[in-house]
PyMOL commands that place a pseudoatom at each C-alpha (Angstrom):
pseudoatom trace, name=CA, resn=UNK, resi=1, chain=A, elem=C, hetatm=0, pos=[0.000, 0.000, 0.000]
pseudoatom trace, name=CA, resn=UNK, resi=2, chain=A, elem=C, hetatm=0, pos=[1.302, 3.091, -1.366]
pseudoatom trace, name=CA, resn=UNK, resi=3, chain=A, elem=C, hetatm=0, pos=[1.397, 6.826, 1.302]
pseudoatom trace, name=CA, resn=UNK, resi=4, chain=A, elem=C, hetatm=0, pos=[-0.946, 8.376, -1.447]
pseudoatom trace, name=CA, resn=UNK, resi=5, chain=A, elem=C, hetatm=0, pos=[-3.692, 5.112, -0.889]
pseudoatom trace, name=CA, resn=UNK, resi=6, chain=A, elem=C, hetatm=0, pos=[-3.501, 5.267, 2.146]
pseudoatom trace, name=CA, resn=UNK, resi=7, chain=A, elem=C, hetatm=0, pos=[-5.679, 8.754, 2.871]
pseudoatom trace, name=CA, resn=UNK, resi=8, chain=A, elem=C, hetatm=0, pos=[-7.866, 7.484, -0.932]
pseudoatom trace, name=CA, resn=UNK, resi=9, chain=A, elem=C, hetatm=0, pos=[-11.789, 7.746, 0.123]
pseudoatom trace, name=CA, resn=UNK, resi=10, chain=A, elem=C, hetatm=0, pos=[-13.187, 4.510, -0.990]
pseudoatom trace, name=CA, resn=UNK, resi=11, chain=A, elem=C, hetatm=0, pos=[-15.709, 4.739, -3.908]
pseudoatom trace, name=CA, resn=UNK, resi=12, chain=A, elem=C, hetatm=0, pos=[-19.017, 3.708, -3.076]
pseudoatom trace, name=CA, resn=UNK, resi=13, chain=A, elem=C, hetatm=0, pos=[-18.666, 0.210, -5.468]
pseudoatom trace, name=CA, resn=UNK, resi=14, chain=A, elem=C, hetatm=0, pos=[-15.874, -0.288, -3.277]
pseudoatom trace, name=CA, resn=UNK, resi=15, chain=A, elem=C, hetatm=0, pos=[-17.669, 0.572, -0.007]
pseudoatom trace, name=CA, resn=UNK, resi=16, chain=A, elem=C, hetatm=0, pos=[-20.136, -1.856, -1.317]
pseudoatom trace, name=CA, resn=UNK, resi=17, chain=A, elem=C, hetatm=0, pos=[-18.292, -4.478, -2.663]
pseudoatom trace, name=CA, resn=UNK, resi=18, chain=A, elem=C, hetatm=0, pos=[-16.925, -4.867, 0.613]
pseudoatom trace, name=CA, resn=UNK, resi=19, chain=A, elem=C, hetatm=0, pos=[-20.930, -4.846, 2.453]
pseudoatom trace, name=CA, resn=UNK, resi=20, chain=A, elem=C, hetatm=0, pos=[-21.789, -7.491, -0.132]
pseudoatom trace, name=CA, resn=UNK, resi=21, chain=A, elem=C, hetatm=0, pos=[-18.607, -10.163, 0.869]
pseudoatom trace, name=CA, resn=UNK, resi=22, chain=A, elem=C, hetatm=0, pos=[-18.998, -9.434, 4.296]
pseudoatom trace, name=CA, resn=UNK, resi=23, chain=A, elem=C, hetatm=0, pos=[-22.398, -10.206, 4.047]
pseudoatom trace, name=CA, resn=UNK, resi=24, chain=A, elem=C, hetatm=0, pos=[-22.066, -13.522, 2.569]
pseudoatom trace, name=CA, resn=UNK, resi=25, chain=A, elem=C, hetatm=0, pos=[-18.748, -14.681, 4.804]
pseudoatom trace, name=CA, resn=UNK, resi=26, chain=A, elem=C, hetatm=0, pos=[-21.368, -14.194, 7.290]
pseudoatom trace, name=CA, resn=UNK, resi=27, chain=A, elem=C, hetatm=0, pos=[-24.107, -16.030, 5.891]
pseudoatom trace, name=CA, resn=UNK, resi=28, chain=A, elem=C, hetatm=0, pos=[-21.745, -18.643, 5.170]
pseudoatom trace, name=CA, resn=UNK, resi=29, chain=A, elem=C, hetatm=0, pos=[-20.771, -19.250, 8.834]
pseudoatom trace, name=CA, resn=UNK, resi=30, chain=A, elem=C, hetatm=0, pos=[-24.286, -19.181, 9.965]
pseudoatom trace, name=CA, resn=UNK, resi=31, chain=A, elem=C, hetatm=0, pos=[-25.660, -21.766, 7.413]
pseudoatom trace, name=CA, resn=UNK, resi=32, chain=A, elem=C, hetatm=0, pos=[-24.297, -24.689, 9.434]
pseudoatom trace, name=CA, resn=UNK, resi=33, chain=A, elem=C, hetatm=0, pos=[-25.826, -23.763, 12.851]
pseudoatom trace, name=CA, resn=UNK, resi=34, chain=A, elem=C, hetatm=0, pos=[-28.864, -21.407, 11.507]
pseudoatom trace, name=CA, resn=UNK, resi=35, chain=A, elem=C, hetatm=0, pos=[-30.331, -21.580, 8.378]
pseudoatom trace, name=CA, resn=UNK, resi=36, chain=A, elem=C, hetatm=0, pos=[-33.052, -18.625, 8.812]
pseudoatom trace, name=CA, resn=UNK, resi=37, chain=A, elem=C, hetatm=0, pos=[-30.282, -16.303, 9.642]
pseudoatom trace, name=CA, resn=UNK, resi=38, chain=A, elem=C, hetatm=0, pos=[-28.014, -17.246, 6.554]
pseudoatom trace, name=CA, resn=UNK, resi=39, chain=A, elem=C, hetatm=0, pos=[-30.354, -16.698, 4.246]
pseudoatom trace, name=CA, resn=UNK, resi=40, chain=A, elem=C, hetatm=0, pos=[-31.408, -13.049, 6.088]
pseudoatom trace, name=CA, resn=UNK, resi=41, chain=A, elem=C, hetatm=0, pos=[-27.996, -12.319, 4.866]
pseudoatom trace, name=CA, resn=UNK, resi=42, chain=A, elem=C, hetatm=0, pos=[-27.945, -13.954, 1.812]
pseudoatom trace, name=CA, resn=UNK, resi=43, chain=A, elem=C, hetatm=0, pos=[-31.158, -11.788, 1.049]
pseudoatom trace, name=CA, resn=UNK, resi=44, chain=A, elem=C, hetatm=0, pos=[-29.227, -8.450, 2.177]
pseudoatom trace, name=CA, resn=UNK, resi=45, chain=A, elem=C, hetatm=0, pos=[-26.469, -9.219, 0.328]
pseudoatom trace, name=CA, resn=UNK, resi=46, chain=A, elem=C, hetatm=0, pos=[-28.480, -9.756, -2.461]
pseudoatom trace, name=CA, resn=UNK, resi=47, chain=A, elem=C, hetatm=0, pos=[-29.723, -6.087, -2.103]
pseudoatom trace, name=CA, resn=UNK, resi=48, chain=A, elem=C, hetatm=0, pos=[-26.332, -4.628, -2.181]
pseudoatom trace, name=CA, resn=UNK, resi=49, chain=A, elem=C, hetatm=0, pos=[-25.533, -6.648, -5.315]
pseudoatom trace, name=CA, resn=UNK, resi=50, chain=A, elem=C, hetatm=0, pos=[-28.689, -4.681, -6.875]
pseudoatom trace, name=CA, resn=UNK, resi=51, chain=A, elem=C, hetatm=0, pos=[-27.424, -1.409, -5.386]
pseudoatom trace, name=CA, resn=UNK, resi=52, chain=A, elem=C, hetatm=0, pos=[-23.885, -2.015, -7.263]
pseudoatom trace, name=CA, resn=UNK, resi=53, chain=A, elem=C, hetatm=0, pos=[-25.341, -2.720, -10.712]
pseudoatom trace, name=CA, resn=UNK, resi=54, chain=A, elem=C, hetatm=0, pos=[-27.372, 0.250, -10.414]
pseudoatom trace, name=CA, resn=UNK, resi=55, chain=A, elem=C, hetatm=0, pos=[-24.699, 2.037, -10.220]
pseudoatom trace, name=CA, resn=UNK, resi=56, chain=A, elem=C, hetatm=0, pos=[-22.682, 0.903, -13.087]
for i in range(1, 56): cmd.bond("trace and resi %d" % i, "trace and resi %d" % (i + 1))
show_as sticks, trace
zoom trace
């Protein structure tokens, strides 16, 4: 990481890139001990995926 990336705002694909995979490392480690919750995020993460293509 370069000293000029390191004060870069993120862009907001960027901002929610990151949502989306946090979102679904989440929903991953919930699907083996609760389903209903893993796909909760599954569904939000879905939601930010929309958000990003709207964008492009």
């Amino acid at each position: 990481m370069s000293l000029f990336n390191l004060f870069k705002k993120k862009s907001e694909k960027e901002v929610l890139q990151d949502k989306y995979k946090k979102l679904m490392g989440e929903a991953h480690k919930l699907s083996t001990s609760n389903r209903r919750l893993s796909d909760e995020k599954v569904a939000e993460a879905e939601e930010v995926l929309k958000q990003m293509e709207n964008l492009a």
